[in-house]
Structure formats: C-alpha cells, structure tokens
N, C-alpha and C positions, 0 to 999 in steps of 0.2 A: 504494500500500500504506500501511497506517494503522501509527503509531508504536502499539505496544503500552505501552508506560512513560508516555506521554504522555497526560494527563486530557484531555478534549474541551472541558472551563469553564474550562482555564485560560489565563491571557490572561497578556501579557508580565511584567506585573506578580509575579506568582504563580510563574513563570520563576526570575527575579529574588532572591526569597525565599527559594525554595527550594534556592539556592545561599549564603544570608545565614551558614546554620550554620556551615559547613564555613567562611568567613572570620571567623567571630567568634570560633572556639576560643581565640584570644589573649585575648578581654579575662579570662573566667573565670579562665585560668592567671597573668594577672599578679593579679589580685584575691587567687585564692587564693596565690601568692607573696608578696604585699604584706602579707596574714594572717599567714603563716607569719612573715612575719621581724618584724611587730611582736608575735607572743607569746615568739616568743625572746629579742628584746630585751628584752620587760615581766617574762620568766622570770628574767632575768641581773639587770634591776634589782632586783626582790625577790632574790635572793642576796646582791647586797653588803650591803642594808639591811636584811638581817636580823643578828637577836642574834647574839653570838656566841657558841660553846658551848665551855666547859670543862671541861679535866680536871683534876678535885684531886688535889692532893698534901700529902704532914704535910711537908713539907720547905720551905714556902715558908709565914710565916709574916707574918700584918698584924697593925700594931700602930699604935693612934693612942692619944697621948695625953689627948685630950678628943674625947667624940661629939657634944659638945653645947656648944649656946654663946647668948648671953642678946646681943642687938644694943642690948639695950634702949629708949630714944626714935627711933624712925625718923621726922622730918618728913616728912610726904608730901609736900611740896614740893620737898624738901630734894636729889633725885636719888639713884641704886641706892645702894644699902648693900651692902656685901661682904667677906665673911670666909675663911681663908683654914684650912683645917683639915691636918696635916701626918700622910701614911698610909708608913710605915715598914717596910721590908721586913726582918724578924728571921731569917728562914730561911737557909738553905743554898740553896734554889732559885730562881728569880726569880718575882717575887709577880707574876700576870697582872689587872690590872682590867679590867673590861669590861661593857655593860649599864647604864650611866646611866641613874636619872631622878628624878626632882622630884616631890615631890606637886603642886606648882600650877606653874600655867603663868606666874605672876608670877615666877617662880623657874627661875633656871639656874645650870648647874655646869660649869666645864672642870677636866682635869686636867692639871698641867704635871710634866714627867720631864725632868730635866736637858735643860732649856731647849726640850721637844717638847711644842706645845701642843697637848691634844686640841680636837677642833671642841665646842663649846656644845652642850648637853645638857639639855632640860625634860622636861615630863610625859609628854609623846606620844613622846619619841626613841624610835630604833628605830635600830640603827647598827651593822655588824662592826667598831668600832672597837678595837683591846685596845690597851692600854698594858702594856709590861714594867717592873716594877720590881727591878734586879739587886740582890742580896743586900748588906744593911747599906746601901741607895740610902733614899732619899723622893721620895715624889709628892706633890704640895700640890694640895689641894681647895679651888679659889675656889667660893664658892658667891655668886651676884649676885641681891638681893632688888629688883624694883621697885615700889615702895609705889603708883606709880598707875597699877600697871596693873587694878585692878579700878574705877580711877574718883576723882574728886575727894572724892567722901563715904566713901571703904574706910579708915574709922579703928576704932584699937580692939588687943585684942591679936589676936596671929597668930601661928603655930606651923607648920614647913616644915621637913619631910625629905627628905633624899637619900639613894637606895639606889643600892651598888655592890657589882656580884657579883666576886668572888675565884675564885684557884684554889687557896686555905688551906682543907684538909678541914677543919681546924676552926672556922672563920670564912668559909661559902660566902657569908656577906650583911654588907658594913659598912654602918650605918646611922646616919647622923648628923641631928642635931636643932635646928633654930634659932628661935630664938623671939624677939619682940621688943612691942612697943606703937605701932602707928603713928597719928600726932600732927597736928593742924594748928596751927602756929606764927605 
C-alpha cells in the first residue's frame, strides 16, 4: 500500500527538510527577543537623555548679578579661559536649573551646588540633569572657553552664550554672554 502524504520525487534529502521548520522555530524567537530587548533598552536610553521638563513657579526666583562678561585677550596658545558666573536663588521655592547649552562646541559649562558638580555641558547636550537650588543658596556657572579648538588660525573676536532653563515663571531662560578677542602671542 502507497503512503498517501508521501510525494513519489522525494528522496531523503527532501525528508530531511521538511522537518528543518519545525526545529528552527528557535532561531526567529531568539532574533525577534534579541529585537525586543534592544528597543527597550535604546527606548530607556532616550528617556534619561532626554531634557528635562519643568514646572514654573512665581515662588522660586533667579537672580544673577552680571549676564555678561568681557575675557578680553585670550592667547590661543595660552590654554581654556574660564569664568565663573554666580545664579542666586531669591524665592521662597527652590530654583530648578536644567537644559544646558553653548552656542559653540569650543564652549562648555558645568554647574556646581554646594559642592555637586553637574556633568559638562556644550552645544549638542541633551541630559535629564536638574540641579536644585534651595532658597537664598547659589549655583556658580563655570563656563570653559577653548581658543583652539577651531584651529591654530581661529583669531579675532568671538562672542559665546549659555542658555539655562528655570522653573522662575518669570525668568523661564537665563542667558549669559561672553565675549573676548583671541590673540597669537
């Protein structure tokens, strides 16, 4: 009697085969597992590095006394230039910083809060970092200029802002201003 299920061209090989499915179901399940857990991973990492978002308040009040400041001769030779800006919290609530950046990448900024350094901060950051500043506290704004990083020939004047978002409804943006003339000595 003739197998009915069984083709009459097929040789062992074909046998063989036709049982391949049914043991390779593993590899597509670890494939698509191995997917799964790196977008969830790549999903969490976009979460921490993203901005972070604020709520204002009139209660929590910044206040600096200069936004702006003149380095004047920077050697470019000379190694980073850095100034140090003092952001004061006048409110009743604690002043939240957060959202760093630079207009140029020759330029970074950390923020220190009794004695808590934030991480270094340029043009591209992107960071959940907040810093609290508790009421009648200061934060100090180093800002670090490196004169070569556009190159041995980047002379001339030069003008570099830092923006820092708040949770002062009436100062949601501090923005400080630094200018200088950099020199070959």
């Amino acid at each position: 009697m003739m197998d009915k299920t069984a083709d009459c061209c097929e040789g062992e090989n074909q046998k063989k085969a036709r049982k391949l499915p049914a043991e390779s179901r593993l590899i597509p399940l670890l494939i698509g597992g191995f997917t799964l857990l790196t977008l969830l991973f790549g999903g969490w990492l976009i979460y921490q590095s993203s901005p972070a978002n604020l709520e204002s308040t009139a209660n929590a009040q910044a206040y600096t006394e200069q936004a702006s400041a003149d380095w004047g001769e920077i050697d470019i030779n000379g190694g980073n230039a850095a100034y140090d800006f003092r952001i004061e919290n006048r409110g009743t609530e604690t002043l939240t910083l957060t959202n760093v950046q630079t207009s140029c990448d020759c330029t970074t900024a950390q923020i220190n809060i009794n004695g808590d350094a934030s991480p270094y901060f340029g043009m591209h950051s992107t960071s959940s970092w907040v810093g609290k500043v508790p009421p009648g506290e200061t934060a100090t704004l180093t800002v670090i200029f490196d004169p070569l990083f556009h190159g041995p020939d980047a002379v001339g004047p030069m003008e570099r802002f830092i923006a820092i978002e708040t949770n002062d409804a009436n100062q949601p943006m501090l923005e400080f201003k630094l200018t200088g003339n950099v020199i070959k000595k």
